[in-house]
C-alpha positions in Angstrom: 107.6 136.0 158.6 107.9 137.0 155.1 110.3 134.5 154.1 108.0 132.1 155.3 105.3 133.4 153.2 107.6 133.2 150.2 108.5 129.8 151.1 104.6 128.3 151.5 104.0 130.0 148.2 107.0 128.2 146.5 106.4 124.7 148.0 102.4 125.5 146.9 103.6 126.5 143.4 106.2 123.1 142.9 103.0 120.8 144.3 100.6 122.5 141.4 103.5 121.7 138.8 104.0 118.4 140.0 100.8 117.5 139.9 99.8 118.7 136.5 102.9 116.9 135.3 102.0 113.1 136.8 98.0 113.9 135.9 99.6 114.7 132.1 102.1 111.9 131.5 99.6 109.5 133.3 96.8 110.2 130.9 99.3 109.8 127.7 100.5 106.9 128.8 96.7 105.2 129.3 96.4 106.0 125.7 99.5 104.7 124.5 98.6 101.5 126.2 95.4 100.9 124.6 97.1 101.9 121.4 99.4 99.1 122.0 96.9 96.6 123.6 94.1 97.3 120.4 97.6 96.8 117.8 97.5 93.7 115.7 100.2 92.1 113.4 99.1 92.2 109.9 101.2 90.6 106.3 101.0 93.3 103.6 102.9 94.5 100.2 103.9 97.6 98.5 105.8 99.0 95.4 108.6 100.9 96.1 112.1 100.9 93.5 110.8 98.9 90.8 110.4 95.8 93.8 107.6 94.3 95.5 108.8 95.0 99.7 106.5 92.0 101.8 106.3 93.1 105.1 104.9 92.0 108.3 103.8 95.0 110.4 102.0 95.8 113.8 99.1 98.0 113.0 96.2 99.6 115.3 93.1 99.5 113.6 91.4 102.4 114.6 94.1 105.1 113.1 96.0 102.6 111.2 99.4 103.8 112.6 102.5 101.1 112.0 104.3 100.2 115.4 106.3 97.6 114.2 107.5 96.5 110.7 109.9 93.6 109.9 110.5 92.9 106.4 109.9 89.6 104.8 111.3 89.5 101.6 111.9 92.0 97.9 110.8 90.8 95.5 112.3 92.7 91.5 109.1 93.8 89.5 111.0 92.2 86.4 111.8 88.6 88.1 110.6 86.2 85.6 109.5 84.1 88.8 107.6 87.2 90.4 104.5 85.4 90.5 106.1 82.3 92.4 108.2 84.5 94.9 105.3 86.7 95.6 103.1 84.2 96.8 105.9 82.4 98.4 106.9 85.7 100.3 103.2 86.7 101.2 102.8 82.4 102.8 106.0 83.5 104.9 104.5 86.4 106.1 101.0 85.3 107.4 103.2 81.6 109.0 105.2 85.0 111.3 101.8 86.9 111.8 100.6 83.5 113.5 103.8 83.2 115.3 104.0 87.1 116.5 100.5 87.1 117.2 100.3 83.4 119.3 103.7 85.0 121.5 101.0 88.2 122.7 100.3 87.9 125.9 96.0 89.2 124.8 96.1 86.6 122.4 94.2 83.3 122.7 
């Protein structure tokens, strides 16, 4: 009888685990969905090595955490045509926005 006891108790103990673990992961991944689902692609610029780095990058507005960055072009902070290239780089990079954001299956 007692190794029945010991038994109910163990299976009882597993089913409490178990559940706490698919109520846990479930809940994370709800959030990480309408992280994902809220995200939006964005063209932006920074400094970094004496360049100009034009990105394109997935952003969620509400914490403004990156999920996606793809690199667009580098542009030397001493190029005698850094005004041209800049604003050439920055056009490129809001033509993919339009492109990354018309393949989302929200957008539209």
């Amino acid at each position: 009888m007692l190794r029945i006891e010991v038994l109910f108790a163990l299976v009882c103990v597993a089913l409490i685990v178990y559940g706490s673990i698919v109520v846990i992961t479930s809940r994370q991944r709800r959030q990480l969905q309408s992280t994902v689902t809220g995200a939006r692609w964005e063209a932006a610029h920074f400094a970094a090595d004496h360049t100009t780095r034009v990105v394109v990058r997935k952003v969620v507005p509400s914490t403004g955490a990156v999920l996606d960055e793809h690199l667009v072009a580098v542009v030397a902070d001493d190029d005698p045509n850094y005004d041209a290239r800049f604003l050439q780089a920055m056009a490129e990079a809001r033509q993919r926005v339009a492109l990354f954001e018309s393949e989302e299956p929200h957008a539209g």
